[in-house]
Steps between C-alpha positions, in 0.01 A plus 500: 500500500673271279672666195308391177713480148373703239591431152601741298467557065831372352558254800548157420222319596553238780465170318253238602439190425106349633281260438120598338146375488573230264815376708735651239833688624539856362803689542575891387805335294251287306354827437760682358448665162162569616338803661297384780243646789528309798219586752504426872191435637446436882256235430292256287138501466459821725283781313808770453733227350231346323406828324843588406562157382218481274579902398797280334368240418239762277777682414771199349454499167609897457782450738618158300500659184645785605763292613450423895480200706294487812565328798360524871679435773367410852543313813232265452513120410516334149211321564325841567652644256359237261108573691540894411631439152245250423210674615600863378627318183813703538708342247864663584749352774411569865808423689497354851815669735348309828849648687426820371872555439449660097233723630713614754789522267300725272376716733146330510424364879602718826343717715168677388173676607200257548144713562758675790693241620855441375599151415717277316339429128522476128534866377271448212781689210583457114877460323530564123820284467667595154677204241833520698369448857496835611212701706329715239191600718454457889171555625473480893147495674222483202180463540328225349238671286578692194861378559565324214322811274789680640737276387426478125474845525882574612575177305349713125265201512 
């Protein structure tokens, strides 16, 4: 079994810096001054991620006003990327980590449970990163519906 990280509140987060749907480079320093939810998501266009993904799409303008940026994060191309946000009309950045090294360095991709079978996967989790670039919230192994409900609520949204 291959030891996972798992990020901790008042960590730094592990910077990152990824192309999204439109072909635009994001980076956590970019960021900074911001609070932001970054979601990892196994992958595009499947039912789970395409519930939570439109929970937040449903759910943006609360979170923007109250102050938080939302990004998702998963292995898949920018070109599918750009499919999922187009159809979904899912209007925040959906980064594309194809070498799956910032979902591993958050904690995000590893081993995991799969209807009994253990494999190697995106852990579908949430991180609340605060202004400064620190961990605020790390949320390991959500489920896709009524996920981003949970959020707002430990958010005060």
């Amino acid at each position: 079994m291959t030891t996972r990280v798992t990020l901790e509140p008042g960590q730094q987060a592990p910077n990152f810096s990824l192309e999204d749907q439109r072909g635009d480079t994001v980076s956590l320093e970019s960021l900074r001054g911001s609070h932001v939810i970054l979601f990892a998501y196994p992958a595009a266009m499947t039912p789970g991620c395409t519930t939570e993904a439109c929970d937040f799409r449903d759910a943006i303008e609360p979170l923007q006003a109250a102050g938080y940026q939302v990004i998702g994060l998963s292995p898949d191309t920018t070109d599918k990327l750009a499919k999922f946000a187009e159809r979904d009309s899912l209007s925040y950045p959906l980064l594309s980590d194809p070498d799956r090294s910032t979902l591993v360095a958050y904690g995000a991709f590893g081993e995991k449970n799969n209807y009994g079978r253990i494999v190697q996967g995106v852990i579908r989790s949430t991180f609340v990163i605060d202004p400064e670039g620190k961990i605020a919230h790390a949320l390991y192994n959500v489920k896709a519906t009524g996920h981003v409900a949970r959020v707002k609520k430990l958010l005060g949204v």
